[in-house]
C-alpha positions in Angstrom: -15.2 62.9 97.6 -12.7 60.3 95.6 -14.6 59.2 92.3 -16.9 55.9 93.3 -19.2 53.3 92.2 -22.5 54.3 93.2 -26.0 54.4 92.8 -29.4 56.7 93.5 -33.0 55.5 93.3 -36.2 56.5 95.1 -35.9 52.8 97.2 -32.2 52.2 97.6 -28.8 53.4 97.0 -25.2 52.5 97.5 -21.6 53.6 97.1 -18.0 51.8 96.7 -14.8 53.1 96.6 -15.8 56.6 98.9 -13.9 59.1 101.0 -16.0 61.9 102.3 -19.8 62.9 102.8 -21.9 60.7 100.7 -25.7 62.0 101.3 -28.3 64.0 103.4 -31.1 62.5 104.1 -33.9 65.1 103.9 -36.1 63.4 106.2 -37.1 66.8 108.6 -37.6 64.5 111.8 -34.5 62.5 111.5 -31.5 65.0 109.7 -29.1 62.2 108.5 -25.6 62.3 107.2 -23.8 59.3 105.5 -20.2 59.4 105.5 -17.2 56.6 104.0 -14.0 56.3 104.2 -12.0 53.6 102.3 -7.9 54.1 102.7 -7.5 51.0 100.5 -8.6 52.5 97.4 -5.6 53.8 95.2 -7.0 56.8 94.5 -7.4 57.7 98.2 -3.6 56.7 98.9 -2.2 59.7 98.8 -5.0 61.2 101.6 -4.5 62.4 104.8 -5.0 59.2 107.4 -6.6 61.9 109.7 -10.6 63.1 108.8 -12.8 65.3 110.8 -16.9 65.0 110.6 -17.9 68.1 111.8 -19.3 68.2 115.6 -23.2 68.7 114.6 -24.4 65.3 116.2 -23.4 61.8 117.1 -21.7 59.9 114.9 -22.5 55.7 114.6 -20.1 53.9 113.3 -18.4 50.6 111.7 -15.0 49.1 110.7 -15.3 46.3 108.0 -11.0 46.3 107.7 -8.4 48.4 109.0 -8.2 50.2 112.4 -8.9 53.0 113.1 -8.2 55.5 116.3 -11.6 57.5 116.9 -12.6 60.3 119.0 -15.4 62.9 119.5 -14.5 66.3 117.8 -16.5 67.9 120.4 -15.5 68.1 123.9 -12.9 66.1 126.7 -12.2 63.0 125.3 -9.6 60.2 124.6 -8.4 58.1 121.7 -10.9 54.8 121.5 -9.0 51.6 118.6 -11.2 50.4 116.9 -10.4 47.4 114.3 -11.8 45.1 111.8 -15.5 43.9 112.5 -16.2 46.4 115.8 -18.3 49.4 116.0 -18.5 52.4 117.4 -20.4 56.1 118.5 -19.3 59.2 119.7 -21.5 62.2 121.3 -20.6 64.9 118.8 -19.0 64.7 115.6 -15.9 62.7 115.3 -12.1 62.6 114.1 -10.8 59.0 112.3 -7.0 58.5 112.2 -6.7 55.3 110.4 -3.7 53.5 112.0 -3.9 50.4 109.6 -5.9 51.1 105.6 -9.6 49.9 106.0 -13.4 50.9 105.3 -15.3 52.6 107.6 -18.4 53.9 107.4 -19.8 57.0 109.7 -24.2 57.7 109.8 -24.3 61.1 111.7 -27.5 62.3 113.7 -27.7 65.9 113.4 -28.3 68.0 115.9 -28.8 64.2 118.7 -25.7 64.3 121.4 -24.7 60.5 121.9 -22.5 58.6 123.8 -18.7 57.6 123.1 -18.6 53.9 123.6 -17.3 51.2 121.3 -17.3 47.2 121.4 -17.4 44.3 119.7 -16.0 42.4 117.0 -19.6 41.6 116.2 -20.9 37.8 116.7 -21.6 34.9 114.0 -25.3 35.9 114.4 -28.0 38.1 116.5 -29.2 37.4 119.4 -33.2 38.5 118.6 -34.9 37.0 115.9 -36.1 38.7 112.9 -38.2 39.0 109.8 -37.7 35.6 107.7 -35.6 33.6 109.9 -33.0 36.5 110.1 -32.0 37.5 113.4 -30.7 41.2 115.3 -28.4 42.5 118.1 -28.7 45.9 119.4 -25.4 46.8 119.2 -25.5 50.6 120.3 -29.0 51.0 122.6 -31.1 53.5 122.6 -30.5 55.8 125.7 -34.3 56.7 126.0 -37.2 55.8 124.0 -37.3 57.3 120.4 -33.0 58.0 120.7 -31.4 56.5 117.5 -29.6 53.0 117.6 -27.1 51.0 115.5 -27.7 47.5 115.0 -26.0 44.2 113.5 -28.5 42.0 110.9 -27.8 38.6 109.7 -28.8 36.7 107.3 -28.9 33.2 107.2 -27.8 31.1 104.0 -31.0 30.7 101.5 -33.0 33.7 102.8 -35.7 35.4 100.6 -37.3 38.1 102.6 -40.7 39.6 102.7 -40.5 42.7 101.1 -41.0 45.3 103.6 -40.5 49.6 104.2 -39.5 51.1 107.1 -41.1 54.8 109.2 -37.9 56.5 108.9 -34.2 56.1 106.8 -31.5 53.2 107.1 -28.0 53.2 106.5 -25.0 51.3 107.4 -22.4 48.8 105.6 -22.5 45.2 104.4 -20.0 43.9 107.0 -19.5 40.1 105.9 -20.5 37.5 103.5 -22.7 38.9 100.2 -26.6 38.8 98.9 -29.3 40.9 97.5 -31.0 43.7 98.0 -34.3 44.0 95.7 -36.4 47.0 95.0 -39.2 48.0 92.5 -36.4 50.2 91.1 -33.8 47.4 90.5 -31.7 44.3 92.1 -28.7 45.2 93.7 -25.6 42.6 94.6 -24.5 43.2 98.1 -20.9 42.4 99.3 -18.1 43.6 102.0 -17.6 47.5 102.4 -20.8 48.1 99.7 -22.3 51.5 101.9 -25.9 51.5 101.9 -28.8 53.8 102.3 -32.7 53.1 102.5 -35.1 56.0 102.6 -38.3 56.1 104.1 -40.7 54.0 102.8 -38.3 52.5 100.5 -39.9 49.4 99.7 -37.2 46.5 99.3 -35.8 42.9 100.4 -32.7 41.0 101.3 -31.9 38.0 100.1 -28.9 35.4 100.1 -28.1 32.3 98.0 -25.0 29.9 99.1 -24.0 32.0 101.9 -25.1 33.8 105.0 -24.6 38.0 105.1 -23.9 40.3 107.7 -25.3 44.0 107.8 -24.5 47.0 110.2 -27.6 49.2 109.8 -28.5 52.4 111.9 -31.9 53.8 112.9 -32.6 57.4 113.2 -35.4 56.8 115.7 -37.3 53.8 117.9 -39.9 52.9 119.3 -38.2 50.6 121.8 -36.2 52.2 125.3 -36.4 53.3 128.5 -38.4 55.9 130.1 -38.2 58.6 132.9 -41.3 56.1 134.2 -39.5 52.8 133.2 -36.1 51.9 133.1 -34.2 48.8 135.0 -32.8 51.9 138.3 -36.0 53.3 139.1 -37.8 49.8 138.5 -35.9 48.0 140.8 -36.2 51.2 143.6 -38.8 50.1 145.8 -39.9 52.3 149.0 -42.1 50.3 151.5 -42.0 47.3 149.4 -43.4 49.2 146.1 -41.6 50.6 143.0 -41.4 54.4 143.6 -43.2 57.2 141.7 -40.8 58.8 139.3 -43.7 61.1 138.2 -44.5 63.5 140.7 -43.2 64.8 144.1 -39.4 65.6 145.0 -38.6 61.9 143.1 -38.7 64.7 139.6 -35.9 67.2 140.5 -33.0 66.2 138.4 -30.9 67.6 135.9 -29.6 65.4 132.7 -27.8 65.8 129.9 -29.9 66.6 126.6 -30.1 63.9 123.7 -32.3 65.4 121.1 -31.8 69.0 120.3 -28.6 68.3 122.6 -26.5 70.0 119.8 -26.7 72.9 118.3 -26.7 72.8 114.8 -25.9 75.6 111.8 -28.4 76.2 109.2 -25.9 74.6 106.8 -26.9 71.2 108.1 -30.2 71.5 108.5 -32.4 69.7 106.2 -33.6 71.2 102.6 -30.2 73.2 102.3 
């Protein structure tokens, strides 16, 4: 890794200026990698504009400038562009080729197999509201109830938040605008590119002044998605007039592809090494 601004405390950290792996998260539920890549920096000019994350889970990730040409270093697959303000995931590790210099930053789920998808540019604002007048959009779902998802916050101009934790890590990039982020271990100024990370428990609060601020944060794990028992197919399969039982009988026989333990992962990457 390129030398960098950064920071480590028990409730928040954050790095500037980064080209490589930036931290493991050592949570044993939820293994967590937190990767950046900044092309614009002078000291990563003379670096190749090609970068490999090695194929131990699905990668989430964001372009604040630049583009970028990305595609899962696992497995069939085709070149996705991906440019300022978009997002991105692929279903098992990942190779960046920046095509323009930019930021990006990459939060890996070891050993989870995703999806390879991409979208946006992400909107003035979310489309579900929030903690303290802030508001959220879902920008990478999760495929089943407990999978991992990556999501787009915003703040609006003159927020102080409740300070809150969270039951498992967060990580992600400030995409636009700038703010606070206040701990019992310090206050932190937010602004474009800053790469964040939030451990469980980590007890902390955003906060803006003149302007609004916009945050890409991934979740290792929810609470929120659908079920073998509930999901918007088999709930709008009716048989005689009535949903159908996706619990028992021949309705069960099915083969699917695996999302948690989905990849297999050396001991290298496994948490506590």
């Amino acid at each position: 890794m390129s030398p960098a601004t950064f920071e480590v405390t028990p409730h928040f950290a954050y790095w500037d200026c980064y080209w490589g792996e930036l931290h493991r998260d050592g949570d044993p539920r939820f293994p967590t990698i937190i990767y950046g890549f900044d092309s614009v920096a002078p000291e990563n000019a003379r670096r190749s504009r090609e970068v490999a994350i090695p194929a131990v889970g699905a990668c989430y990730g964001y372009v604040e400038s630049g583009e970028v040409a990305v595609r899962a270093a696992e497995g069939p697959g085709r070149d996705l562009t991906v440019s300022r303000e978009m997002f991105f995931s692929t279903a098992n590790g990942a190779v960046l080729r920046f095509t323009a210099p930019g930021r990006v930053v990459v939060v890996q789920a070891v050993g989870y197999r995703g999806f390879n998808l991409g979208g946006g540019p992400i909107e003035e604002r979310g489309r579900l509201r929030y903690i303290d007048t802030c508001s959220d959009t879902v920008l990478v779902a999760s495929p089943l109830l407990g999978d991992p998802c990556l999501n787009h916050l915003h703040f609006p101009e003159g927020v102080d938040q409740t300070e809150h934790t969270h039951p498992s890590t967060r990580a992600g990039m400030i995409a636009r605008g700038s703010g606070w982020c206040m701990t019992p271990s310090g206050r932190y100024a937010l602004s474009p590119g800053r790469i964040f990370h939030i451990p469980r428990d980590g007890r902390h609060r955003f906060a803006t002044e003149a302007g609004s601020m916009d945050v890409i944060a991934y979740h290792p794990d929810s609470d929120f998605g659908p079920t073998h028992e509930e999901h918007p197919m088999v709930n709008r399969t009716w048989v005689d007039g009535r949903k159908i039982d996706n619990t028992a009988g021949r309705h069960v026989q099915a083969r699917m592809v695996p999302g948690r333990g989905g990849v297999e992962v050396p001991d290298a990457y496994r948490p506590g090494r």
